[in-house]
Structures are given as structure tokens and as C-alpha cells.
C-alpha positions in Angstrom: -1.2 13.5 -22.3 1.0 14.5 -19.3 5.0 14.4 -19.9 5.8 14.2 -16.7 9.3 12.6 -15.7 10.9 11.7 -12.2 14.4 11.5 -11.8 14.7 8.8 -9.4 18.4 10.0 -7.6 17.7 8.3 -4.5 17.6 4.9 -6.5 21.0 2.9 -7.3 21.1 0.2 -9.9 23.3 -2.8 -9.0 24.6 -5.2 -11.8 24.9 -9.6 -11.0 26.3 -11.1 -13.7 28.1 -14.6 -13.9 27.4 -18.6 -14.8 25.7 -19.0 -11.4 24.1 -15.5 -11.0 20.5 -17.1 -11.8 20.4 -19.9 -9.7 21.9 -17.6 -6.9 19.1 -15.0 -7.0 16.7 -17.7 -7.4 17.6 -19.1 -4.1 17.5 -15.7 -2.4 14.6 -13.8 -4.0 10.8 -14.1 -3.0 9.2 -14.3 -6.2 10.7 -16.3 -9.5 13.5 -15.6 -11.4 12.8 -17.7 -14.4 10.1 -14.7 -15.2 12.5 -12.8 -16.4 12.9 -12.1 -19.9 14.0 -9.2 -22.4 10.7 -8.4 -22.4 9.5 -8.9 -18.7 10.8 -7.5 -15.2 10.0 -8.0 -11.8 9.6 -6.8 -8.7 10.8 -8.8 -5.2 12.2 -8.5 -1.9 14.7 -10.4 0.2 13.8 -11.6 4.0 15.4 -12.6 6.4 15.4 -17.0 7.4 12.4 -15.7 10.0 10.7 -14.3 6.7 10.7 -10.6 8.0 11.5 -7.8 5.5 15.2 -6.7 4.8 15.3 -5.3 1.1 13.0 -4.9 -2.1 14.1 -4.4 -5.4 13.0 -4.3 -9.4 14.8 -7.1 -11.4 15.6 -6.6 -14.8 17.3 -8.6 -17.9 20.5 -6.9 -18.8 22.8 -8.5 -21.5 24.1 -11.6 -20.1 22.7 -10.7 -16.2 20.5 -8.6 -14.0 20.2 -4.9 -13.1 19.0 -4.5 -9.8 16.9 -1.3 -9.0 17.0 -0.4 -5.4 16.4 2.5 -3.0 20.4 4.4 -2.5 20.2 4.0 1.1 19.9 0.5 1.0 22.3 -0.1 -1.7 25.3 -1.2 0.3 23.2 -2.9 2.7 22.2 -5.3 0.2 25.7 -5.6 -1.6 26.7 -7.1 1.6 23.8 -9.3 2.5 24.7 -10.8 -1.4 28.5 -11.1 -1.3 27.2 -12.9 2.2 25.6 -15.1 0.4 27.7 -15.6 -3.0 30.4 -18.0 -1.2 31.9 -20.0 -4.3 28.9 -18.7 -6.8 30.2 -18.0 -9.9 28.8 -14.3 -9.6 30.3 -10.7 -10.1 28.2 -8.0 -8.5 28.3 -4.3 -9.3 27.0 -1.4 -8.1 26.5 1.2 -11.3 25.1 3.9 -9.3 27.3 6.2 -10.6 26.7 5.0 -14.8 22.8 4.6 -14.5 19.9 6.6 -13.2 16.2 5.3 -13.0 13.4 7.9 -14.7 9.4 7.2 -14.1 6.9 8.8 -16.2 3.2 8.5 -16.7 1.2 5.3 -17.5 -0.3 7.1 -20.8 3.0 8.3 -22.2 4.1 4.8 -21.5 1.2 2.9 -23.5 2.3 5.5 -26.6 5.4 3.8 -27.5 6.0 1.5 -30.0 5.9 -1.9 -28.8 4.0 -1.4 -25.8 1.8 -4.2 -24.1 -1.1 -3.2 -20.7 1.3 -5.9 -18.9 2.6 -4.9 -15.5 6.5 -6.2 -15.8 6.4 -6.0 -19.5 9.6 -4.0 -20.8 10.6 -2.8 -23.6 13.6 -1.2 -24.8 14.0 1.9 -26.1 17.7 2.2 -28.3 18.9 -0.6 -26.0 17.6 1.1 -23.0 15.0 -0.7 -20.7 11.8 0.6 -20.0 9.4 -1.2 -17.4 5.6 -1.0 -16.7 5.3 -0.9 -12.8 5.4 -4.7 -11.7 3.5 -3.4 -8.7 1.3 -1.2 -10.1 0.6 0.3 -13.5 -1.0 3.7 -12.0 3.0 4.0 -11.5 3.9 4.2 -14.3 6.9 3.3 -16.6 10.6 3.1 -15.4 13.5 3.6 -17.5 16.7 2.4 -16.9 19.9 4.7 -18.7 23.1 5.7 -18.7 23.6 8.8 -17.3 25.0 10.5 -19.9 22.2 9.2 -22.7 19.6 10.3 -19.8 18.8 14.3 -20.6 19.1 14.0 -24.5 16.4 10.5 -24.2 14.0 12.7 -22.4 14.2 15.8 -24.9 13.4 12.4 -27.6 10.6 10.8 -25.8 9.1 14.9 -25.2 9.1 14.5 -21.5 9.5 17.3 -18.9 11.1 16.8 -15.6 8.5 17.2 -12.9 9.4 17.3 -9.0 10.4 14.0 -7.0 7.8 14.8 -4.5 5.1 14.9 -7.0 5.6 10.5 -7.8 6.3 10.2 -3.9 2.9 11.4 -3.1 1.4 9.4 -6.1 2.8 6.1 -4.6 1.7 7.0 -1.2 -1.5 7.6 -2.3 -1.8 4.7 -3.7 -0.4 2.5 -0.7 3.3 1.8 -1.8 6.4 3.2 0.0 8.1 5.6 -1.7 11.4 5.6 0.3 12.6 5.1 3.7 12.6 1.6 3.3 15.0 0.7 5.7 12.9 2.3 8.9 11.0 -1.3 7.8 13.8 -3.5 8.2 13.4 -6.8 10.6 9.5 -5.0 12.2 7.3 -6.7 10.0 7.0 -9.8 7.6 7.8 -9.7 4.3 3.7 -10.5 3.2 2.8 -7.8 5.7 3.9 -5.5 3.4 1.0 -6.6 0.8 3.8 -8.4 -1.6 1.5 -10.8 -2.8 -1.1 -8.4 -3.9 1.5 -6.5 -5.1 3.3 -9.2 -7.7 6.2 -9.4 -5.3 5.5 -12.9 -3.9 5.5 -16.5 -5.9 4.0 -19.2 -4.0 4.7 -21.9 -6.5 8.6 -21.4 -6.5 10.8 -23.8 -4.5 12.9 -22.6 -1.5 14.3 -19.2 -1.1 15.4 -17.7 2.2 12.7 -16.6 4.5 10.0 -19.0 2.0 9.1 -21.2 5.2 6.9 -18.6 7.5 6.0 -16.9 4.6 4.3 -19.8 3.0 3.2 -20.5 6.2 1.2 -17.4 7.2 -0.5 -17.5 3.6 -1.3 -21.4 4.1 -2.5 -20.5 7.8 -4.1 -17.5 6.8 -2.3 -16.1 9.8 -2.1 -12.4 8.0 -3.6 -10.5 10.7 -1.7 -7.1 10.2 -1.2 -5.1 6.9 1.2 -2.0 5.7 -1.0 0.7 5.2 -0.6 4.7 4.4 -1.8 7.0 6.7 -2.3 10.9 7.1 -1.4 12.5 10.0 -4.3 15.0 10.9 -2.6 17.0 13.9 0.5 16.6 16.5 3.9 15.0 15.2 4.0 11.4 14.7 7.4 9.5 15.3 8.7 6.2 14.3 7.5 3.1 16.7 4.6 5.1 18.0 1.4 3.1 18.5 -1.9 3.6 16.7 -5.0 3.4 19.1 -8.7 3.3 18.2 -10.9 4.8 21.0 -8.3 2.4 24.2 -7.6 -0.3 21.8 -4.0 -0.5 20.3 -4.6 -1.6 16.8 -1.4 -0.7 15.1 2.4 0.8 14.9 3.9 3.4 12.9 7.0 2.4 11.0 7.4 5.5 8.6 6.9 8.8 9.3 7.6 12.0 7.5 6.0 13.5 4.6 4.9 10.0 3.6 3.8 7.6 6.8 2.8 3.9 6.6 1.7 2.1 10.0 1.3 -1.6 10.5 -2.3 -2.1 11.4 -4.6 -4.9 12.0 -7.3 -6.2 9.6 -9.8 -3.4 9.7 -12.2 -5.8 7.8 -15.6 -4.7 5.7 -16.6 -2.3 8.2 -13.5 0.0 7.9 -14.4 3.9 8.1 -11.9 6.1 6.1 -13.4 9.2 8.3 -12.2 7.6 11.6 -9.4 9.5 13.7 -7.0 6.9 15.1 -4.8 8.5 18.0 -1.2 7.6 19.1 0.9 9.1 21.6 2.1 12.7 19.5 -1.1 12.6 18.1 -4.2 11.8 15.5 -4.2 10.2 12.1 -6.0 8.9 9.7 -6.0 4.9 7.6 -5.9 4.4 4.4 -6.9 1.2 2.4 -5.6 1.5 -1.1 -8.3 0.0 -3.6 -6.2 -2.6 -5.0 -6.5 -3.6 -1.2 -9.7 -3.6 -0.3 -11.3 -7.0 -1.7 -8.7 -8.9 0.2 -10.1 -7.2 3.4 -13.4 -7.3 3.2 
């Protein structure tokens, strides 16, 4: 059994708490907050009115509120965009970046444990501490959410090892989920472009939340014509906003680059070849259509 563990740094944990604070994220949030439970988490995003992607997060029961689990660099970001939106709520937001760190380790180590359920979003805790299988994914793994200063004597416990950062990033971007650099997405795409539905980040039987009217609307229309997907860039550097050819025909946009690039592309259908070199004006690259993807194409 691998004992792998990733200490996610780059990922700050917020705290909403209050009378008001469910009602207020269940107006904001794309997928539905009355999921939440002790012993289930999930995972969402917040658009904009237009339904385009601003922020994505992990929700998580916490005593009488919510931890929020979102990438560092968009931490402040979305502590405004909230206080935007709190007005007269009766809500207190916190960012705990500096109390609580977020650790992943391996899907087997996770189904170990004592209490453990094969449930993407079911969480457990562990002395009072949460612990999360992927909402997106289960190949992810487990997250666990601590103080800081319980964090290095809960590891030696649990017998796990600290393992390189890079090592999950390429694991995610393997399997077609963006490890970081989410804000490079911010206002180019809609929110279902970036496969929320497919990856439990979307609920289409919830009331009104912001951005709810052209998402609901693409998925009704089935107007989804373009998809997030990873790529691999064969040769040449690759910047942000280049375009994505195949043979003269433009096909696509990268949004990420770096060690781990994602492009917007359109619908490759059945017929996709994994072996085709797309170009783009730096140079050539490859598509990738993540298996938990593919049916929806085809």
C-alpha cells in the first residue's frame, strides 16, 4: 500500500460561519449546499451572472459552519467576491490559512481506515479532523483537513510519508483536473466547460444561484460545444491564449500552460485520435481525453 502524502501549501482554508451562512452559500454556489453533512463534502465553483468560471472550492461541515478549501492564490480573490455578496447576512468569514493546511494521500490508504465508505464526498474524521474522499474523483484520493500544529505528528499516526507536490500535480493532470493556476481560467470559459457536471461540481435540481441561468441553459440546449482538456506539449513553448489548430482549422485555446497545460477545445467526438499532433503558434501538442470523459463525447 503506498503512504504517500502531499502537503498541499498552495491551498488556503477559509472559515463561513453565522445564522445566515447556509442560505448565503446556497445562493452563490453551483452545486447544493443541503449535501453537506458531518459525513459528506463537496466540491463547487462560483461564476460569474454570465455563468463563466471565477473560483472553485471543496466545502466541508465544520462545527457550527463551513471550511472552504481553495487554491492560495485565489484566496483573497474570493474573500472579496463573498464580503461582496454578504450585505446584511448574518455571516463571519475567515481565512485560517495560517491555522490549517490541507494533506492528500492515496485512495488505498484512504479505504484502510476505520469508518471508511467507496463514496466520493464521504468524510470522516479522524480525532476531530476531517478527512474527504475526492468529490471529483476518487483516483485523487483522500484530503485531510488539520491544524497545523497536529499536522506532522497525524501523519507519523496514520504511517504516511511525505511525497513531492509535483508527484499529485501530475496525477491530477493526468487525469484531466487542474492542479493549480486556476486563476489563468478566470472569466475565458464557462463554468460547465470545465466538465463540472461530470465532475460532481454542478446540481441541476437546485434553485437559483448566481451564474445558474446560462449554465442551465447550455446543458438544457445542449449548447456544450467546447471542453477543458489536458494536453502535452510535444516541442516549441506554448503560452497562455495561444490557439490550437488541427491541419488550418482552429479548434481550440490554451488557457494553462506550464508544467501542467489545459486548452479549451471543441468536441473531438468518437473519432478522436490521442496520436494526433495539434499545432499552435510556439508550437505542437498533443489532447488528452480523460476516461471519465470519454462516454460523454462519444
Amino acid at each position: 500500500m503506498k503512504k504517500n502524502v502531499y502537503i498541499l501549501e498552495d491551498r488556503a482554508i477559509l472559515y463561513i460561519n453565522g445564522s445566515d451562512s447556509k442560505d448565503f452559500l446556497q445562493n452563490l454556489i453551483s452545486n447544493d449546499i443541503n449535501k453537506v453533512t458531518a459525513e459528506f463534502s463537496l466540491f463547487a465553483s462560483l461564476l460569474t451572472p454570465q455563468g463563466k468560471f471565477l473560483f472553485e472550492f471543496f466545502i466541508i461541515k465544520h462545527k457550527s459552519g463551513y471550511f472552504i478549501d481553495c487554491e492560495k492564490n485565489q484566496c483573497k480573490e474570493i474573500l472579496k467576491q463573498l464580503n461582496l455578496y454578504k450585505i446584511r447576512s448574518k455571516v463571519e468569514i475567515l481565512n485560517l490559512s495560517n491555522e490549517f493546511v490541507v494533506a492528500c494521500f492515496e485512495y488505498e490508504k484512504y479505504l484502510s481506515m476505520e469508518g471508511a465508505k467507496d463514496v466520493s464526498g464521504f468524510t470522516l474524521k479522524y480525532r476531530e479532523d476531517p478527512i474527504i474522499l475526492d468529490p471529483r474523483n476518487k483516483k485523487l484520493g483522500a484530503r485531510l483537513i488539520i491544524n497545523l500544529e497536529k499536522l506532522y505528528l497525524t501523519l507519523k499516526k496514520l504511517d504516511l510519508k511525505s511525497d513531492k507536490i509535483d508527484n499529485y500535480y501530475s496525477k491530477s493532470h493526468r487525469l484531466g483536473i487542474v492542479p493549480k493556476d486556476l486563476n489563468k481560467l478566470q472569466n475565458k470559459l464557462f463554468g460547465i466547460e470545465c466538465n463540472y457536471e461530470e465532475l460532481n461540481g454542478i446540481d441541476f435540481k437546485k434553485g437559483c444561484y448566481v451564474g445558474q441561468e446560462n449554465t442551465a441553459r447550455i446543458k438544457l440546449k445542449n449548447k456544450l460545444s467546447k471542453r477543458l482538456l489536458p494536453i502535452e506539449i510535444i516541442n516549441g513553448t506554448i503560452s497562455d491564449g495561444e490557439k490550437v489548430y488541427h491541419q488550418d482549422t482552429e479548434i481550440g485555446k490554451v488557457l494553462i500552460n506550464g508544467k501542467y497545460p489545459f486548452a479549451l477545445v471543441k468536441f473531438l467526438g468518437k473519432n478522436f485520435d490521442k496520436e494526433i499532433i495539434y499545432k499552435s503558434e510556439g508550437g505542437s501538442l498533443k489532447i488528452f481525453i480523460p476516461k471519465w470523459l470519454q462516454s460523454k463525447l462519444n
